[in-house]
C-alpha positions in Angstrom: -7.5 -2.1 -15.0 -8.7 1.1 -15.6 -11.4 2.9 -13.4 -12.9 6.9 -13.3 -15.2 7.3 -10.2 -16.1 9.7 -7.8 -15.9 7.2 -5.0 -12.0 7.4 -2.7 -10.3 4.4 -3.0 -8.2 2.3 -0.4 -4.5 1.5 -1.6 -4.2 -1.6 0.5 -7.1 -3.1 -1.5 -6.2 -2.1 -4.6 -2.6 -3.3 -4.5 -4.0 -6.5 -3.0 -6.8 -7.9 -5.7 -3.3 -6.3 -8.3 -1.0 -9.1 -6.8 -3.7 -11.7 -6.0 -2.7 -14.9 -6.9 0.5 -13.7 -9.5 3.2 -14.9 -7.9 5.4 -13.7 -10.6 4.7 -10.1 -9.1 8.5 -9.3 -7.5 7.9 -5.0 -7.3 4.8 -3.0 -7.0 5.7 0.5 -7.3 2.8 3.1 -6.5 1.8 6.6 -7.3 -1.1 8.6 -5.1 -1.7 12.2 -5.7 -3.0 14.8 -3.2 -5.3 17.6 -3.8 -2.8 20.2 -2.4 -4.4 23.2 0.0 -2.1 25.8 -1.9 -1.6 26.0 -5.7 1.0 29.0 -6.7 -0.2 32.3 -5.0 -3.7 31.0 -3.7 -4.9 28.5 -0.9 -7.2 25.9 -2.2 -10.6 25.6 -0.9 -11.6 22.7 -3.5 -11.0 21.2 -6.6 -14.1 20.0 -9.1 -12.7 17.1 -11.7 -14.6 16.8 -14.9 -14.1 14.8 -17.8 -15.5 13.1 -21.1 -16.9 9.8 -20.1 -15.4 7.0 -22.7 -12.9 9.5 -23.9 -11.5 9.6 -20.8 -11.0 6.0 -19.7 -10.1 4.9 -23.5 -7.2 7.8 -23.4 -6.1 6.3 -19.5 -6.7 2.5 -21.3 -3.8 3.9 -23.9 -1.5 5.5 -21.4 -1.6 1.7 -20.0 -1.2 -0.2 -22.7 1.8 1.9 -24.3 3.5 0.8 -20.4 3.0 -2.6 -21.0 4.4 -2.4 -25.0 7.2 -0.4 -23.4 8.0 -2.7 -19.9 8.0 -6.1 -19.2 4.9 -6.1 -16.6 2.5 -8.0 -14.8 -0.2 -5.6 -14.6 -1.5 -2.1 -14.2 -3.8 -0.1 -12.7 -5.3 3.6 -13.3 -7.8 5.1 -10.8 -8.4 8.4 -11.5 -11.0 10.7 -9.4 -13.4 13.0 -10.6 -16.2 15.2 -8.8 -15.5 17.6 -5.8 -12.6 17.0 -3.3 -11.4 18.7 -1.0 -7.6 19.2 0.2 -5.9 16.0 1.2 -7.9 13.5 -1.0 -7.0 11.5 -3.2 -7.2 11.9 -7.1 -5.2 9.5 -9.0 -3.8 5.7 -7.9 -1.3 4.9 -10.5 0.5 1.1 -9.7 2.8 -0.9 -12.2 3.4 -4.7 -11.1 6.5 -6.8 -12.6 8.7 -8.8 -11.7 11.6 -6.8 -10.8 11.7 -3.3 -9.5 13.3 -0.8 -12.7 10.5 -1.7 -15.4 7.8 -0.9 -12.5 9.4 2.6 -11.6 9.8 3.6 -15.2 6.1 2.3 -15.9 4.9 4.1 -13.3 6.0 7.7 -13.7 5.5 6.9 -17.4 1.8 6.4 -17.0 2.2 9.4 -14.9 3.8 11.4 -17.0 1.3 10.7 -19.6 -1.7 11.1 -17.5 -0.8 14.4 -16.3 -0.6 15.9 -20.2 -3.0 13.3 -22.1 -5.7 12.4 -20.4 -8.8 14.6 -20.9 -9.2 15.9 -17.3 -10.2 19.4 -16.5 -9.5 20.8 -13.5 -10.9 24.0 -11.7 -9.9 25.3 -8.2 -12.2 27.0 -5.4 -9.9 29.7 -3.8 -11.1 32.5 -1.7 -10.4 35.1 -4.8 -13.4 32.8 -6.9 -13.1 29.4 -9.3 -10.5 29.4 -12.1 -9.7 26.3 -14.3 -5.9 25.3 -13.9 -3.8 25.3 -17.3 -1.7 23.0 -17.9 2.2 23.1 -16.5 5.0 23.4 -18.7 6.6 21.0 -16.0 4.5 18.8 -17.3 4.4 18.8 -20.5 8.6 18.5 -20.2 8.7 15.6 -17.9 6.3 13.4 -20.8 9.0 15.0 -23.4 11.9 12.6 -21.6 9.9 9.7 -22.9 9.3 10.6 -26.4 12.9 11.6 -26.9 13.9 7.8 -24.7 11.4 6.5 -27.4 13.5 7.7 -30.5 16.9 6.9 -28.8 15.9 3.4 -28.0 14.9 3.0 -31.9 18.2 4.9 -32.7 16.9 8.3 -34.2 18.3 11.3 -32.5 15.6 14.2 -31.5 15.2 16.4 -33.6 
């Protein structure tokens, strides 16, 4: 399942309705992410989400299903915030159910991975110095590089 909303969500639930009734479920491994109160030199007095409505969920619907082509799993779920938070709330539950624990980690920080550099989110912060929009990391953009490169060893090529 895929959602984009403004509204917090509760981890307990959501895990819960993921495992209802699948008893083939044996490891749920789950991602939350934080607005942070300090990003490099300045403290963070907010964060405003914004995104492309259809875009967005169709580009978080592809991060998923590439996970589930890649892993052997019994489900998946994407909730991404947008709107105004503040430091301390919640922005993104990521959760990959299977039925043992490695595909679940690796689809997990997968669909991570991929969220953080694909998905059409932008992101400005509120600091005491004014509003700037936050580029994107080069940490990033390297940690979804280990899973194209994974990709072309697994169908034997060697990165170029």
């Amino acid at each position: 399942m895929i959602l984009v909303q403004t509204e917090d969500f509760d981890l307990t639930t959501e895990v819960a309705k993921l495992r209802a009734n699948n008893a083939a479920i044996g490891a749920v491994v789950v991602f939350v992410g934080l607005v942070r109160d300090f990003n490099e030199d300045s403290q963070v007095q907010a964060m405003e989400l914004e995104h492309y409505p259809g875009m967005t969920e169709q580009s978080l619907q592809d991060i998923a299903q590439q996970a589930q082509t890649r892993w052997s799993l019994e489900d998946v779920l994407i909730i991404h915030r947008v709107g105004v938070l503040q430091p301390l709330d919640q922005i993104v539950l990521v959760v990959a159910a299977s039925a043992n624990r490695g595909p679940a980690f690796a689809a997990c920080e997968f669909m991570m991975d991929y969220l953080k550099t694909l998905a059409p989110f932008w992101k400005k912060e509120n600091t005491p110095n004014g509003a700037h929009w936050v580029d994107a990391r080069e940490s990033d953009a390297s940690a979804a590089s280990k899973w194209r490169v994974s990709e072309l060893a697994h169908l034997g090529d060697e990165p170029r």
